[in-house]
DRENDRENMI-519986 format. One record per residue (C-alpha): x, y, z; residue in one letter. Coordinates in steps of 0.001 Angstrom, whole numbers, plus 500000, padded with zeros to 6 digits. Layout:
<rs>
XYZA ...
</rs>
This chain:
<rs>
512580521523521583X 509864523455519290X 506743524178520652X 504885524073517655X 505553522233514039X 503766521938510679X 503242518501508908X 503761519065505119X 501717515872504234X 498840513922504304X 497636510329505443X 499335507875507238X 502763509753508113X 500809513031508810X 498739511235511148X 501999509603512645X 504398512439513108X 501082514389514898X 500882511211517156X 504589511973518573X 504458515640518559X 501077514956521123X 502983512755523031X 506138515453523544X 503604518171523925X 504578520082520890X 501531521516518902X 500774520262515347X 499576522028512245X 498176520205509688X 497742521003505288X 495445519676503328X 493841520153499824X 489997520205498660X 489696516409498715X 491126516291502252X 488943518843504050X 487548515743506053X 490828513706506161X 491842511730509090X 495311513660509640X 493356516607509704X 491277515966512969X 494840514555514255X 496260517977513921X 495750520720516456X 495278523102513495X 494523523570509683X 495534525026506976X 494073525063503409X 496682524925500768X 494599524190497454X 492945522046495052X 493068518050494638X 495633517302492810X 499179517177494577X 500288519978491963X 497407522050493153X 498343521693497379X 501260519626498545X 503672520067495917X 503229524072496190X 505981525109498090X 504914528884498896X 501692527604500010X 503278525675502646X 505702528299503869X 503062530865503922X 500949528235505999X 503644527689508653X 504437531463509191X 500693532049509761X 500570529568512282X 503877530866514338X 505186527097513227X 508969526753513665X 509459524080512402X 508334521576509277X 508219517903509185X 507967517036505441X 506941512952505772X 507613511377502968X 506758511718499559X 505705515246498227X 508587517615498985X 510341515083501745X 513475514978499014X 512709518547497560X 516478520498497192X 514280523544496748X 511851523414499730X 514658522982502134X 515669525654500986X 512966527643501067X 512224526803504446X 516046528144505922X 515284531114503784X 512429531541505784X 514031531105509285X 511711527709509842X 513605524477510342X 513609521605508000X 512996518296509876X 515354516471507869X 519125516808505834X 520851520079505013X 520040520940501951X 523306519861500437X 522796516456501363X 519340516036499862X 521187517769496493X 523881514755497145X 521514512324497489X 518417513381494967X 520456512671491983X 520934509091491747X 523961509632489459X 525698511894491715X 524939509895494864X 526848506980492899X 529679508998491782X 529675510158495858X 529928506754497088X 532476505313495350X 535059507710496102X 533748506669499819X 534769503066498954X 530997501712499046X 530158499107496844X 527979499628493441X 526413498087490865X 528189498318487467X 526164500723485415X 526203504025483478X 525427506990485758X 526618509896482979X 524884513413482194X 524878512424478272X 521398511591477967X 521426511043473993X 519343507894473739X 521513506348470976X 524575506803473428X 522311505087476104X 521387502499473585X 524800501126473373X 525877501439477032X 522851499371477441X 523655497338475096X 527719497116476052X 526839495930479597X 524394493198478653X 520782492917479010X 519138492331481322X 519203496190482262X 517243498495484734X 516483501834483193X 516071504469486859X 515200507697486848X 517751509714488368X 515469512372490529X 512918509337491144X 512050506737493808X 508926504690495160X 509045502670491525X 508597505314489393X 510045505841486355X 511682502007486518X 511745499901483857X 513636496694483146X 514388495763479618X 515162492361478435X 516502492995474848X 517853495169472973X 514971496187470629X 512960496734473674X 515167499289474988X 514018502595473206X 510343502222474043X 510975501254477269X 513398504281477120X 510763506672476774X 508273505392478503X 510621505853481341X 511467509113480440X 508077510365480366X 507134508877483694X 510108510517485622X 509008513981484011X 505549513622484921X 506362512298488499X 509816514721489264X 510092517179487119X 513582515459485540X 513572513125482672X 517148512392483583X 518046508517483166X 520398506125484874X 520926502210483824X 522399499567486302X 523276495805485523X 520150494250486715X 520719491406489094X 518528488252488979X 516877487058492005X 518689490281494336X 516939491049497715X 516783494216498477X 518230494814501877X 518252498707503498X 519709500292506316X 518503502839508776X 520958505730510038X 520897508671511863X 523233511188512251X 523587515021514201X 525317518026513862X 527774516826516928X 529447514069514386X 527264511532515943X 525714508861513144X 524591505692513972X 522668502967512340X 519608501042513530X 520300497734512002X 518335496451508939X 515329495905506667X 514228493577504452X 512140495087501922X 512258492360498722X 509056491417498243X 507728493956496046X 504937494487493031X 505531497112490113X 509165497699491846X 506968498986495066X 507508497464498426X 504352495280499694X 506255493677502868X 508921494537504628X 510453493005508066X 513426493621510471X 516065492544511078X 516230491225507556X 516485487681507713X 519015485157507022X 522057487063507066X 525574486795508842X 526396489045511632X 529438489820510114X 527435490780506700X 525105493025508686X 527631494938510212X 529407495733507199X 526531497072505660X 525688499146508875X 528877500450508298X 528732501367505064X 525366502924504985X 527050504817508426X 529903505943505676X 527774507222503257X 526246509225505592X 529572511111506716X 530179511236502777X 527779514273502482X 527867515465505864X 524310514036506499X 521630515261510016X 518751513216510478X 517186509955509447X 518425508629506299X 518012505116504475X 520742503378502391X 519565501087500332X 521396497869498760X 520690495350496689X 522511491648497684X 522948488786495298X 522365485317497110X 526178485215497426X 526312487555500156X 527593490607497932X 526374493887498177X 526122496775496295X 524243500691497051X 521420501510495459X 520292505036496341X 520124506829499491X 516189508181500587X 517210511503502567X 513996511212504438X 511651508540506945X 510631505729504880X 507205504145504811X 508586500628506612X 510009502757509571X 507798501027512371X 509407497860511661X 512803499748513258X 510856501386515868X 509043497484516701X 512626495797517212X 514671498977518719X 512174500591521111X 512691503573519749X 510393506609518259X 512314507584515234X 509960510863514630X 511278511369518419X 514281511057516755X 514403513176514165X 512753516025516226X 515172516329518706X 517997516064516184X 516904519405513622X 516650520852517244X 520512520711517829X 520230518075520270X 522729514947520134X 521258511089519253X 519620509960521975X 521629506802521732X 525366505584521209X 525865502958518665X 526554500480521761X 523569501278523454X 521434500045520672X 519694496933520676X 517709494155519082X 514642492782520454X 512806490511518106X 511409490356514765X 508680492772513194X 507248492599509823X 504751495030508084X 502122494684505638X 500718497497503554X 497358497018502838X 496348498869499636X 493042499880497627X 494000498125494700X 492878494426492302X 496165492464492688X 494487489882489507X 494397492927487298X 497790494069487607X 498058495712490845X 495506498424489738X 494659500769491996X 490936500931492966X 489305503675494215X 485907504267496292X 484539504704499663X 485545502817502663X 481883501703503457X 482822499224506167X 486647499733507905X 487561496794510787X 491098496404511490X 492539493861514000X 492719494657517446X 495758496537518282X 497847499851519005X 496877502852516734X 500843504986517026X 501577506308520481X 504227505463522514X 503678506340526575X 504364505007529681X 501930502571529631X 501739501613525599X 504103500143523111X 507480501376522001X 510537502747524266X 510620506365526692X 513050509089524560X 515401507851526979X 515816504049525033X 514332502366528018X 511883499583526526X 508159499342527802X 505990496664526300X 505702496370523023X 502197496287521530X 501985492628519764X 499995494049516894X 500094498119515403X 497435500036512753X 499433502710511381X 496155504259509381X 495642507564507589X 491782506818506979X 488659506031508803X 485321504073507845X 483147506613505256X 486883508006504021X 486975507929500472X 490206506488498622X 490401509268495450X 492784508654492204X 494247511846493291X 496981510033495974X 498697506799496672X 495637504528497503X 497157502990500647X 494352502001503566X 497039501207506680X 500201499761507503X 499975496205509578X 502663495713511712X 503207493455514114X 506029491954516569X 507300488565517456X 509995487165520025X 510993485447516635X 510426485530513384X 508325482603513148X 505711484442515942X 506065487466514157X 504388485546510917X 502181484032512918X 500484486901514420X 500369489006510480X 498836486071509570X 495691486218512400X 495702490028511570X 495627489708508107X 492465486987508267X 490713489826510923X 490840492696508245X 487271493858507032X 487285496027504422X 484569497189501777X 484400499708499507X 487137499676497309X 489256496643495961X 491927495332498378X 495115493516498661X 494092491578502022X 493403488080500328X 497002488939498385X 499002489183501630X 497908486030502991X 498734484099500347X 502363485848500623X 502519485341504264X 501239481432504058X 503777480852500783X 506840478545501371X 509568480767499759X 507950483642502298X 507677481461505476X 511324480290504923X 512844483199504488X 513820482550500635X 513549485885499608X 514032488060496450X 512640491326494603X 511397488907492124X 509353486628494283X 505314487872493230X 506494487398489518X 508023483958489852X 505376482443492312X 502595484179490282X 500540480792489344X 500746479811492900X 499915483126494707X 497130483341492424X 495681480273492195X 491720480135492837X 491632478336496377X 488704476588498015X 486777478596500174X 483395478209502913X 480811479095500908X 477894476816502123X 479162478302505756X 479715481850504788X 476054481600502313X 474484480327505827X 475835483997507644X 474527485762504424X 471309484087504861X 470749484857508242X 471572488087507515X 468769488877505090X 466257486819506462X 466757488998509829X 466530491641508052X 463297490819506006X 461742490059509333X 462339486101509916X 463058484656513586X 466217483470515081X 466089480050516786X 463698480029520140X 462047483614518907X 458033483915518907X 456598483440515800X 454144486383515965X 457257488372515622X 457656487038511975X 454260486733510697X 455588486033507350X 456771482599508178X 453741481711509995X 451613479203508414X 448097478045509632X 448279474083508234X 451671473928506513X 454830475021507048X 456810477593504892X 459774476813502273X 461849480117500831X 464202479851498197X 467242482576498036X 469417482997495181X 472804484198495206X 475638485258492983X 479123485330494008X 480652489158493432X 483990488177492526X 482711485332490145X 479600486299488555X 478837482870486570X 478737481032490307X 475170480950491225X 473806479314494437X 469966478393495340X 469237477493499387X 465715476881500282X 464975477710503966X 461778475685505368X 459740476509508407X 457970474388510021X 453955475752511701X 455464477447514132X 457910479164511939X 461179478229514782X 462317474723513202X 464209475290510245X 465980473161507593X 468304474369504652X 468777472852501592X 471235473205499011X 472518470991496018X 469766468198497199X 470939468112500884X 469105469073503442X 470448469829507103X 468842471621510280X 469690475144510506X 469132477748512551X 471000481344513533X 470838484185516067X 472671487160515764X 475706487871517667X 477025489934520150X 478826492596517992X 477814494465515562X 477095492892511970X 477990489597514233X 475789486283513512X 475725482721514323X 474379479891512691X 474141476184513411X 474020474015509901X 473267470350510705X 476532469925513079X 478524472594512199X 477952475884514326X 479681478997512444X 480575482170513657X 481382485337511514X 479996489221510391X 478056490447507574X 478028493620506268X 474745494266504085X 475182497080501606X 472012497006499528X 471973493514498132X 475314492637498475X 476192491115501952X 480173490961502774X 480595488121504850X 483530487787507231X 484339484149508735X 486760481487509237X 489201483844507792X 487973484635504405X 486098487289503100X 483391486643500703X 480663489262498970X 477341487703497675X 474357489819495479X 470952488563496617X 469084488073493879X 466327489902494190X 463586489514491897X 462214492604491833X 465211494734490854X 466286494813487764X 469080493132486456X 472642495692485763X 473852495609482528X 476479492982481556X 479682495217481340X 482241495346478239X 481634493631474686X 483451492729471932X 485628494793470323X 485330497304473706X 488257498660475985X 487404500259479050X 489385501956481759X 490312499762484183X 490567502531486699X 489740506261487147X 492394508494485670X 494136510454482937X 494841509719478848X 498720510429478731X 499285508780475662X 497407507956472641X 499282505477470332X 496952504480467593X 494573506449465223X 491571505260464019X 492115502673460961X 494896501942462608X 495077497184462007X 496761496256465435X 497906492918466024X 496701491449469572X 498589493014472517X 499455496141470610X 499840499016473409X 496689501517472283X 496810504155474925X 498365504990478181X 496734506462481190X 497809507610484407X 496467507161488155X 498304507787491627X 501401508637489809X 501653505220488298X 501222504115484002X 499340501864482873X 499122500761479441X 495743499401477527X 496750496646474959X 494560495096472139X 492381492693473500X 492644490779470172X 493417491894466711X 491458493879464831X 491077497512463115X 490654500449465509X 487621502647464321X 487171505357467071X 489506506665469403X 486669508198472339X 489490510201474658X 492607512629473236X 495810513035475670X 494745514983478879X 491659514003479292X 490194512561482658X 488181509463482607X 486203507247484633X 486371503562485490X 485225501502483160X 484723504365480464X 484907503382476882X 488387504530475725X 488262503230471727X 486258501003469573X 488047498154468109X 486362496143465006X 487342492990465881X 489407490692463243X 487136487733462840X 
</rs>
């Protein structure tokens, strides 16, 4: 085993692979770039190594960097997590070329593998089922045109080098296909280097079903039964669960198989995942193979016992799989949740910012020991932790455009699948975050939907349940405005229930008691405003609160926790937490999360954002593409420019039609949320 091994990543994953390397003893180096000097996976490691600027191109894309950083350190060894240079043909290589060992495939099997054309061509001469498509080198977009066109739309355009989403593009007709076509193009350059396309048959309403394997060098290869990964957004996974549900035993071990043969196909070492996509018939077909861990790997490790970093570790050092394909076993169901920084209403945008308040539900941060979750390198099972953070940030972390803007992984485990969703659900309603946008409120809704709960799953399900998973839903405001009023009126000096009025002289009358009226405006819906008046009575304990013309007793205390507070509202006795950040108070209780802005008379109100005829940046990022020049009469919709952020397009439409008179940003510029991009003279 190798005493000492570098992490070639960042976040989550870094922070993962350091947790088993502690655990075995083995000493851990970390990288990181200028915006991750004070980054979680940092402190993780036992060392550091700077490696360059912000940007991915600038630190953990640069290949000689990270070489040079692992023979400084005595490192023998590199774990590349995933993402960055996890499927890079080249560092592989440059690592054997440097005498370190690669934590993952030979090189020839990443080359396999990293071209989705090849890796198709690959498996069907090992008799594995695939999607009818056209996999060819002859990129001439008229050729592709009619191949599209020949098999039938609807189509999925794929980059060939790509994965994670990126460079994806389904197109529904024909005259969509050449913009879509380029777009694609452009978006597989940016993101890997290859504009190289592929184009499948797309399936309606497939799942998207995956398969774990591991092989050695001894001709052991194994697989550790299955994933579902189907619900997705923007072709990116949000949930993902195992075993995959629903599914014959006799359909799971043919898959298991096959994934197992496509493994032997290129003479594969390591952890590997085979991907397929399944029509509701049963039928299956291969998508891709990821030569590498994938994000969703705890939900193996929750249902098998097993530490898969463990795993791979032992395997690039020579040794056999700890396990026989007979000794492996099922225990359960697990299901994770990835909880991102970004506005699910406004497209799935990423959102960026600093993690001002950070509560996750109580459970297991990684480690697997003799008294924790997870299984011995031996396969023997300990208890498994009910609930798991995998987390590559910590409260006062800031979430930067320059990297995916994921916040942790929720996983948790069940004895079934019904206790499994269960227990996400609790965990889900016991996140805290504030700072940036989140996903949290999203998730639930998945979790709580029918077609989720009942196992009716499909890559398609956000899109087709869109009305319903974002419908507005009624939520405790009266209880969650009498937390936020507690909260300010302890902290403007008032008294809790049974407190001495001398402590509060400001509700202290001589003759009379006192009535205060707070105003409030919900965050997320600024045209919802809400009055209470609070009364004291003489000796400033007996409150009432009054809202909408009814008045009730109240009173509050604060709680045992931190940001914890109780209130009492006629009946009703509430429990929940407020975070105060200026004037805005994030309140935390019967599961929801709500944000209100005190309105506070003596600040000044902000400036009401946008206007006619304005388009703004909807996130922090860079002008790719500028499609219109000024005079330009665009019809409402039109795209006007594209930007990118975290690796991901997004195009700006017309917000109505009109006649563009300034264009404000040229292609490669950098630009802020909610900068002025153009000025459009709206058609009247």
């Amino acid at each position: 085993m190798f005493n000492k091994i570098l992490i070639a990543n960042r976040g989550e994953i870094a922070c993962r692979v350091a947790a088993t390397c502690k655990r075995l003893g083995i000493a851990s180096v970390a990288v990181y770039s200028d915006a991750d000097a004070d980054a979680k996976h940092v402190a993780a490691c036992d060392e550091a190594v700077h490696i360059g600027g912000s940007t991915a191109a600038q630190s953990y894309l640069r290949v000689e960097r990270i070489i040079e950083a692992a023979r400084a350190t005595g490192a023998q060894a590199v774990h590349p997590g995933y993402g960055f240079l996890s499927e890079n043909e080249a560092f592989a290589h440059a690592c054997e070329a440097a005498g370190i060992v690669f934590i993952g495939p030979p090189v020839a099997a990443i080359a396999a593998m990293g071209s989705k054309a090849a890796a198709k061509a690959l498996m069907h001469a090992a008799a594995v089922p695939l999607v009818p498509g056209y996999h060819g080198d002859d990129q001439d977009p008229q050729l592709l045109q009619r191949e599209a066109d020949a098999m039938g739309y609807p189509v999925l355009l794929k980059a060939s080098a790509g994965g994670g989403g990126k460079g994806m593009r389904v197109v529904e007709r024909s005259e969509d296909f050449a913009a879509a076509l380029v777009s694609c193009k452009r978006e597989a350059a940016s993101s890997f280097g290859n504009d190289r396309v592929l184009i499948e048959k797309y399936l309606t309403r497939p799942r998207h079903v995956e398969v774990q394997v591991f092989a050695d060098r001894h001709g052991g290869a194994v697989y550790l039964f299955d994933r579902d990964c189907s619900v997705q957004r923007r072709h990116q996974k949000v949930l993902e669960e195992a075993p995959a549900p629903g599914l014959s035993a006799e359909i799971k071990r043919e898959m298991g198989e096959a994934a197992v043969a496509a493994a032997r196909a290129v003479n594969y070492v390591g952890a590997g995942t085979v991907e397929f996509i399944m029509t509701g018939s049963g039928d299956f077909y291969f998508m891709e193979m990821n030569t590498r861990l994938q994000v969703e790997h705890p939900v193996t490790e929750m249902v098998t016992g097993q530490d898969l970093v463990e795993w791979q570790l032992r395997v690039a050092a020579d040794e056999p799989l700890p396990l026989t394909q007979q000794q492996l076993k099922l225990d359960g169901h697990a299901i994770e949740a990835r909880i991102y920084a970004e506005h699910p209403a406004r497209g799935f945008l990423p959102s960026t910012g600093t993690l001002k308040h950070l509560r996750m539900p109580e459970g297991v941060e990684f480690a697997i020991d003799a008294a924790g979750s997870g299984a011995t390198s031996s396969g023997e099972s300990n208890r498994k932790a009910p609930v798991r953070i995998d987390s590559g940030v910590r409260e006062g972390d800031t979430i930067t455009p320059f990297y995916d803007p994921m916040i942790a992984k929720l996983i948790v485990h069940g004895a079934t699948r019904e206790e499994a969703l269960a227990r996400l659900s609790r965990a889900l309603h016991a996140c805290e975050v504030v700072g940036p946008h989140t996903n949290v409120e999203f998730l639930q809704r998945i979790v709580a939907s029918e077609p989720f709960a009942t196992g009716d799953l499909d890559t398609g399900l956000i899109e087709r349940h869109h009305d319903a998973l974002f419908a507005p839903r009624t939520k405790p405001f009266k209880e969650a405005l009498a937390l936020a009023c507690a909260a300010l009126l302890t902290r403007e000096g008032g008294t809790a229930h049974g407190a001495s009025p001398w402590d509060a002289l400001s509700h202290w009358r001589l003759n009379s008691g006192y009535a205060q009226t707070l105003g409030w405006r919900e965050i997320d819906n600024g045209e919802n405003e809400h009055a209470f008046t609070v009364s004291f009575a003489r000796d400033g304990n007996t409150q009432t609160f009054e809202h909408d013309g009814v008045r009730e007793p109240f009173s509050w205390s604060s709680g045992a926790g931190e940001h914890e507070f109780r209130a009492t509202l006629g009946d009703a006795r509430i429990t929940g937490r407020v975070f105060v950040d200026g004037d805005t108070f994030h309140v935390f209780c019967l599961g929801e999360a709500l944000a209100f802005e005190w309105q506070n008379l003596l600040a000044h109100a902000a400036d009401a954002e946008g206007g006619e005829g304005r388009l703004t940046a909807p996130m922090p990022g860079k002008v790719i593409a500028v499609l219109v020049e000024p005079g330009a009469v665009v019809e409402k919709g039109a795209p006007l420019i594209v930007m990118e952020a975290m690796k991901m397009e997004h195009t700006i439409g017309a917000p109505a039609a009109g006649t563009v008179s300034e264009v404000l940003y040229a292609v490669g510029d950098q630009v802020a949320d909610g900068a002025q991009l153009l000025v459009l003279d709206v058609q009247q």
